[in-house]
Every structure is written in C-alpha cells, then in structure tokens.
C-alpha positions as CSV (number, residue, x, y, z in Angstrom):
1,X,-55.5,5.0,0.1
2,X,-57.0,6.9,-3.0
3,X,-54.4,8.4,-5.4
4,X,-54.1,9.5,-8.9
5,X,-52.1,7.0,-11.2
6,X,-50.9,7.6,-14.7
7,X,-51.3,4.3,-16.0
8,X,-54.2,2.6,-15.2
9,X,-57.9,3.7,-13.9
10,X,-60.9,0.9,-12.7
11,X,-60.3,-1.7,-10.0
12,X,-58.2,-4.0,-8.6
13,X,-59.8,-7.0,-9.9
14,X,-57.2,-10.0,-10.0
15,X,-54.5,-11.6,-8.5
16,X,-51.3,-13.7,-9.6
17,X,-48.2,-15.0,-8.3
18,X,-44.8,-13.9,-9.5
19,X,-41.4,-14.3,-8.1
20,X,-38.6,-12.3,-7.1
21,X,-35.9,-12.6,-9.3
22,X,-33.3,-9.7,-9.0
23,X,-32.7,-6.9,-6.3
24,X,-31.3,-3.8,-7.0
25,X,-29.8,-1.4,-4.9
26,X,-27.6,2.2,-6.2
27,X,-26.5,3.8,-3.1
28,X,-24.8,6.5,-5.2
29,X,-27.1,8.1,-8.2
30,X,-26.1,7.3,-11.9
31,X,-23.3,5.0,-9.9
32,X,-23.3,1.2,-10.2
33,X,-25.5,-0.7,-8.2
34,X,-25.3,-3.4,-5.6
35,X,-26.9,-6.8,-7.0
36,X,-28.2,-8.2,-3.0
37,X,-29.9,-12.0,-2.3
38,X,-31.9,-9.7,0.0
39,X,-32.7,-6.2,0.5
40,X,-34.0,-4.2,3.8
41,X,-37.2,-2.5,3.0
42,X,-37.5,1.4,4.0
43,X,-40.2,4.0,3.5
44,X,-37.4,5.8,0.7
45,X,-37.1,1.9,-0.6
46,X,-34.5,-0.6,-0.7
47,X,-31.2,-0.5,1.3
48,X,-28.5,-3.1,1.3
49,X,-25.6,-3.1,4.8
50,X,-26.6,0.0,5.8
51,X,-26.7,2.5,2.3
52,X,-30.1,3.0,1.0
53,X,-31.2,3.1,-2.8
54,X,-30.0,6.9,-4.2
55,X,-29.1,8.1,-0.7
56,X,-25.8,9.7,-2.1
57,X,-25.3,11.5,-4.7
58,X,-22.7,13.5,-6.9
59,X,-22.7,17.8,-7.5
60,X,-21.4,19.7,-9.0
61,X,-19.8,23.5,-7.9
62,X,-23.3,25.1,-7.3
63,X,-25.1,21.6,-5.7
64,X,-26.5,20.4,-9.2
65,X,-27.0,16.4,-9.4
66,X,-24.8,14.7,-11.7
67,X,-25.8,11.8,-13.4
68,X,-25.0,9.7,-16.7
69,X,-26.8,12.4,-18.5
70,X,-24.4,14.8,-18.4
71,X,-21.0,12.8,-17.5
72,X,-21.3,8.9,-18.5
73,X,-18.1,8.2,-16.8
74,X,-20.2,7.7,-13.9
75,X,-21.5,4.4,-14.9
76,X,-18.1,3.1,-14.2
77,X,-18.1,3.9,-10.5
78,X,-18.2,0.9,-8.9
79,X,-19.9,0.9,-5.3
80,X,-19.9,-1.5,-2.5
81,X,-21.2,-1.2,1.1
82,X,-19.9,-2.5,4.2
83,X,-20.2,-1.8,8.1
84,X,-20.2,1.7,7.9
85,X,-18.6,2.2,5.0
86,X,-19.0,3.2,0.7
87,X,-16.0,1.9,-1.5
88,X,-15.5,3.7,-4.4
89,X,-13.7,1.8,-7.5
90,X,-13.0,3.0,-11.1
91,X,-10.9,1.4,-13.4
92,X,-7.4,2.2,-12.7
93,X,-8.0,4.3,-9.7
94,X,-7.5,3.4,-6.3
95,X,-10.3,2.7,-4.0
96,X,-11.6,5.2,-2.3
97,X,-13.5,4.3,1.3
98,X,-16.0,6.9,2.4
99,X,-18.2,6.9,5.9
100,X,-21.6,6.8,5.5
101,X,-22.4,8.1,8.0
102,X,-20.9,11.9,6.9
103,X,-20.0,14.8,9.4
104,X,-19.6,17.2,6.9
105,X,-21.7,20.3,6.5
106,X,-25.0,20.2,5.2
107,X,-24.6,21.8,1.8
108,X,-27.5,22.8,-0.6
109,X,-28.5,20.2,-3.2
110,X,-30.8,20.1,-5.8
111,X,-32.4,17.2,-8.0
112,X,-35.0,18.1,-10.2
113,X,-37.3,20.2,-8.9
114,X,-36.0,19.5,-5.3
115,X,-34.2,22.1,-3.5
116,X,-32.5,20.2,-0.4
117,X,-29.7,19.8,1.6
118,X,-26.9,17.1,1.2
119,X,-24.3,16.2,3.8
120,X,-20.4,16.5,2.4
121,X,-18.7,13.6,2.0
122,X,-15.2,15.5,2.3
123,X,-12.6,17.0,-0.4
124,X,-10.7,13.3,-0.6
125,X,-14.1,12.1,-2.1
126,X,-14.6,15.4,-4.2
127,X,-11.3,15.2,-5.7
128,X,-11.8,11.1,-6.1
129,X,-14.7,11.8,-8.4
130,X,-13.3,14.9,-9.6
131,X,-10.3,13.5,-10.9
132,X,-12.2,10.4,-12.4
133,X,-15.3,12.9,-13.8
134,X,-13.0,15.1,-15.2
135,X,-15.2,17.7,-14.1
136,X,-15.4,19.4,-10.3
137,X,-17.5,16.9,-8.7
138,X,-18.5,17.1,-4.6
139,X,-20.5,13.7,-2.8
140,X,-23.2,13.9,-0.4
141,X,-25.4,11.9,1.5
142,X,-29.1,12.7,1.9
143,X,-30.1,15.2,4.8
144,X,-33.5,13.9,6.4
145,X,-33.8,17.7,7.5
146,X,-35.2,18.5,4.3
147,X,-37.6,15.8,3.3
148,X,-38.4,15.2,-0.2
149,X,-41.9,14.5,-0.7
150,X,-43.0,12.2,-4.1
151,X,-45.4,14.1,-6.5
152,X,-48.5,14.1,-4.9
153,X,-50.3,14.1,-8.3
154,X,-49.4,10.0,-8.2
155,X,-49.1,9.3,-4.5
156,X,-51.7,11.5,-3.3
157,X,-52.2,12.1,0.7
158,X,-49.6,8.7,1.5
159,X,-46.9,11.0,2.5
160,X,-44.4,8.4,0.4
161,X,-40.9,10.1,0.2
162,X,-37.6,9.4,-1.3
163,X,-33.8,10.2,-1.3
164,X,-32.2,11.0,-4.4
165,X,-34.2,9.0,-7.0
166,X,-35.4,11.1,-10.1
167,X,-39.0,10.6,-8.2
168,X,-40.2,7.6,-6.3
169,X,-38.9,4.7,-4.1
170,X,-38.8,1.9,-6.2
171,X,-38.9,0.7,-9.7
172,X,-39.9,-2.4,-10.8
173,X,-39.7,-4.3,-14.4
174,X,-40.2,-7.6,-15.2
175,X,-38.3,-9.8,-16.9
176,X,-40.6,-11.2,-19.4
177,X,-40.7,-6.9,-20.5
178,X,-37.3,-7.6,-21.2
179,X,-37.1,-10.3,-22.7
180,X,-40.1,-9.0,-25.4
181,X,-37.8,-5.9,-26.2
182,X,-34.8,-7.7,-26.8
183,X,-36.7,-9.6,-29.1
184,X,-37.7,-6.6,-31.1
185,X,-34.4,-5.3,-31.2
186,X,-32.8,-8.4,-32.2
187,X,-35.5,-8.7,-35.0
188,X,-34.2,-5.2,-36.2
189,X,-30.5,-6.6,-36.3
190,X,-30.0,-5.1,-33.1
191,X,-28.8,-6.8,-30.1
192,X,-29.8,-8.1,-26.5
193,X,-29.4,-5.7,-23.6
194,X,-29.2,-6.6,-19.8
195,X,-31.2,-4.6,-17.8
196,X,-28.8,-2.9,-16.1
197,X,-29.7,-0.6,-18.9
198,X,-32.8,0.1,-17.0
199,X,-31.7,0.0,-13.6
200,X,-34.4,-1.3,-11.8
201,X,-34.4,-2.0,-7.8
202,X,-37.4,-5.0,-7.8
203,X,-37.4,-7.5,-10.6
204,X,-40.2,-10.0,-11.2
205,X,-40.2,-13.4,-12.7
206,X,-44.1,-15.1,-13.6
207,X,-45.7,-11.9,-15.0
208,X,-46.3,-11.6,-18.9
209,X,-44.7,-8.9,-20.8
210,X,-45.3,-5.3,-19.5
211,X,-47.8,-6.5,-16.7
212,X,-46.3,-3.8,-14.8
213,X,-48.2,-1.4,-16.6
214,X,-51.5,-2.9,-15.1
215,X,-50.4,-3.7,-11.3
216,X,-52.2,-1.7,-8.5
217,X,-50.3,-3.8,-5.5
218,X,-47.1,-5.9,-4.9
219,X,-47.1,-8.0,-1.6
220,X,-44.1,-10.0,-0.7
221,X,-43.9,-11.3,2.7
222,X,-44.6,-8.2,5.3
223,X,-43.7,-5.9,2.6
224,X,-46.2,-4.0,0.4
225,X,-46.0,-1.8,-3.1
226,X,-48.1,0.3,-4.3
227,X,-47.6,1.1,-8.5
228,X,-47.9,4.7,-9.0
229,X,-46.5,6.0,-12.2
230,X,-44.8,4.2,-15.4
231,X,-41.4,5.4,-15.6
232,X,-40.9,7.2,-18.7
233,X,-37.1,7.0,-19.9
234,X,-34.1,9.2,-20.6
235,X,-30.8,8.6,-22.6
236,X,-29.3,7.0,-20.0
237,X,-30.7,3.8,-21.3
238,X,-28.9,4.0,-24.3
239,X,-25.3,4.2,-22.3
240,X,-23.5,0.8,-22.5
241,X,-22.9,0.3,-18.4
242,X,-19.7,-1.7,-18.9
243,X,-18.1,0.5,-21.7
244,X,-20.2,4.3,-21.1
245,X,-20.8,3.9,-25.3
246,X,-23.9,5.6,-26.4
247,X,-26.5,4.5,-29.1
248,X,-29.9,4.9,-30.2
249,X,-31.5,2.1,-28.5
250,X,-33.7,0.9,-27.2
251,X,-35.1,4.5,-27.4
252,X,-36.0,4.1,-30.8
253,X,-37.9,1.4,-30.7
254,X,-39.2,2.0,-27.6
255,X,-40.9,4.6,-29.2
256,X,-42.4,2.3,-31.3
257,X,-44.8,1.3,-29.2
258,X,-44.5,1.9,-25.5
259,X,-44.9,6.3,-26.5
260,X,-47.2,7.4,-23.5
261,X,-48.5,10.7,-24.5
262,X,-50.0,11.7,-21.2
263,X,-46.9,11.1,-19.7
264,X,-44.6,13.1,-23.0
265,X,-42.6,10.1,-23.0
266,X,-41.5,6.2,-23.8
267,X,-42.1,4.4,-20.8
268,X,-40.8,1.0,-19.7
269,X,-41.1,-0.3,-16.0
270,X,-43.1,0.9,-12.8
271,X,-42.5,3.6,-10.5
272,X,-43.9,2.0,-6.9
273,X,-44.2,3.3,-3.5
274,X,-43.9,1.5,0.1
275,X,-47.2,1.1,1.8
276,X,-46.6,-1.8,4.7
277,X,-43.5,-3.7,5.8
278,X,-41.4,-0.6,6.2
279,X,-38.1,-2.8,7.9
280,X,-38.8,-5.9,6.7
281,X,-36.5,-7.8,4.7
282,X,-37.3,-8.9,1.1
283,X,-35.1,-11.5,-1.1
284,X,-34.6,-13.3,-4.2
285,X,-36.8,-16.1,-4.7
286,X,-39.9,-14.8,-2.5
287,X,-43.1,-15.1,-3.4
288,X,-44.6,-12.2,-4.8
289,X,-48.5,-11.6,-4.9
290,X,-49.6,-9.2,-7.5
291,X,-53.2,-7.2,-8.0
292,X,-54.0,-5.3,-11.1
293,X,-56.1,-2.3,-11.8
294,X,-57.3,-2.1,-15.1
C-alpha cells in the first residue's frame, strides 16, 4: 500500500520483537481513559465494552470540540464503559450514566478541519459537563453518516478513517521513549512523568528509545499497524492528569531535541493506522513483531 510518511523514507529492512505492555482506550476526547488487559481492534482503532477510542466527544454552543486545551477540567472526567453504557465521574459530582448508543439528533460538529455531525447525548449530559466545565458544554457520539477520512498526505489511497482523534487511529509510544525523557528531565531537576501525559492507545515494551520513529509495520496476532506520521505535541502534555496543573514540560525539553521541522513541531510517539485484523482482539502481553523503514 504506497503512502507518503513524515518520518522516515527507504525500506522496510528489519524485524524485532517487542511486547505489548499497556492499552489505552478514551472513549470521550481530552476525557480520562480506560486502561484494558485487552482491546477490540476497529478500522477507527481500539474500543474497550463497546465505546471506541475518541468516539464521543464534548462542544461547545456552536459544535466546537473541547478539549484540555481550552478547559483542563476535563482531565478530571473520569469514564468507564459498560453494557451499553458511559459513566461519567468528577470529583464531587455524582455519576452520570449515558447510553452509548444515543437517539438524539445529529447535530453539527467540528474537530479541526472536520466538519461533521455528532449524535446528542441529551441535556442531563450537557448540563453534567456544563456544570463541571464551568462553561456550556453539549456530548456527542460520532455519526458514521459523515465519515472522517485521515490526511491522505500520510495514509494515502488506504481509505484509514477515524472518530474524534486530532487525526489518526492509533498512537503508539514506547516505553523505553519514556523512560529516556524522564531521564533528561530528572537530569534538569525536573521530575518523572507517567505517560498518561501523552496519552497513548498502544504501548510497547522491547524497542530502544524512540524506535517508533523508524517503524513501517506493527503485527500483533491477526492485527496489523501501519506507522504514518510522528505525532507532534500540544500543551496538553504539560497538564498534570491527576491535578489539571500546568507547566513547562516536557515541552521544553522536548524541544531540545525531538524539534521536527517538517512537521512545525516537537514530536514524541507514532501516529498509526489499521491495515489487517480489523475485529480482532489485541492484549497486554502479546507478542508484537515490528519492521522499520529507514
């Protein structure tokens, strides 16, 4: 499947073994995430008991998205999914159950450059966030009547799509990436951060630092990834998950050394695509077989 990348040109010309360490899943953008032993794989990425990764998301009065960026409050919004159903928890609020599968009106959304439609969740779980946000807030599930194509600039003719994610299915990190910037910020008199900071959905054990930026392929059982674009980062890595405090890093020394000036920005992690396994089931401690393109 030819198609442009952003990090890396040549051919695939090696394998290794890695390991899956973590699974992330955020059913709700800039929300909290599930943490799953295993994850059901889906052309838009990974979805745990029925909610898919950024399938829901919060707007404001004219259908803007809302994330950390604008309202870090949000990080505190606790999410977990069972048969048929989103909990909503904040500190001090009481939870808040919401359908997933939403009857309310397709409304129009818009994330990024994507001008969409979002199904209402209902005014009990606009004025839940609302009140929480301190800002008028609505919720609304993805409407698969208006698809939302990835940038064809990295994913070329493979027709990958997503929900609500700022542009592809899945991110993936590794941990050794981690591990080699909390070093640096520790050397600085910094301290460690988790990588919830990051928010990745696929995280790999058995890879050196920032091997990411060099993988063409991830295979893991039926399930196939294709690395399209390093993900450049925003402020809401510098937004303590557990406390919504804001800080300099690691953006500062990202920028140290992981500046990409074709892409205008620092970049840490991969942005991937699903080529094969679409409905398979993936899980913590699979073998994963990576190729790299250099």
């Amino acid at each position: 499947m030819p198609r442009p990348r952003a990090h890396a040109s040549g051919r695939a010309i090696s394998m290794t073994a890695a390991r899956v360490a973590a699974l992330h899943v955020y059913p709700i953008k800039g929300a909290r995430g599930l943490a799953p032993d295993s994850a059901h794989v889906t052309a838009t990425g990974l979805a745990s008991h029925g909610a898919g990764d950024r399938e829901w998301m919060v707007v404001d009065a004219t259908g803007m998205f809302i994330t950390q960026r604008e309202l870090p409050r949000l990080a505190l919004v606790d999410v977990a999914a069972g048969p048929g159903i989103l909990t909503l928890r904040a500190p001090g609020a009481a939870p808040l159950a919401v359908a997933q599968a939403a009857t309310g009106p397709s409304i129009a959304v818009e994330v990024w450059r994507h001008r969409g439609r979002g199904i209402d969740a209902g005014d009990a779980a606009a004025a839940w966030l609302s009140a929480w946000l301190r800002a008028p807030a609505r919720l609304v599930r993805f409407d698969p009547a208006t698809p939302r194509a990835c940038n064809a600039d990295f994913v070329g003719t493979s027709g990958a799509h997503t929900y609500f994610a700022d542009g592809y299915p899945v991110l993936v990190i590794s941990t050794a990436s981690l591990v080699d910037l909390n070093a640096r910020l520790q050397a600085r008199g910094g301290r460690a951060l988790p990588m919830n900071r990051f928010r990745p959905n696929l995280v790999l054990d058995g890879l050196p630092p920032y091997a990411e930026d060099h993988l063409d392929t991830i295979t893991i059982g039926d399930a196939r990834f294709a690395c399209v674009k390093a993900c450049t980062r925003c402020v809401v890595t510098t937004t303590d998950q557990d406390t919504t405090d804001t800080g300099m890093e690691p953006l500062r020394t990202l920028g140290e050394y992981r500046m990409d000036e074709r892409l205008c920005g620092v970049t840490f992690g991969m942005n991937a695509i699903v080529t094969a396994g679409a409905g398979s089931t993936i899980a913590c401690g699979d073998n994963a077989r990576v190729d790299y393109r250099f």
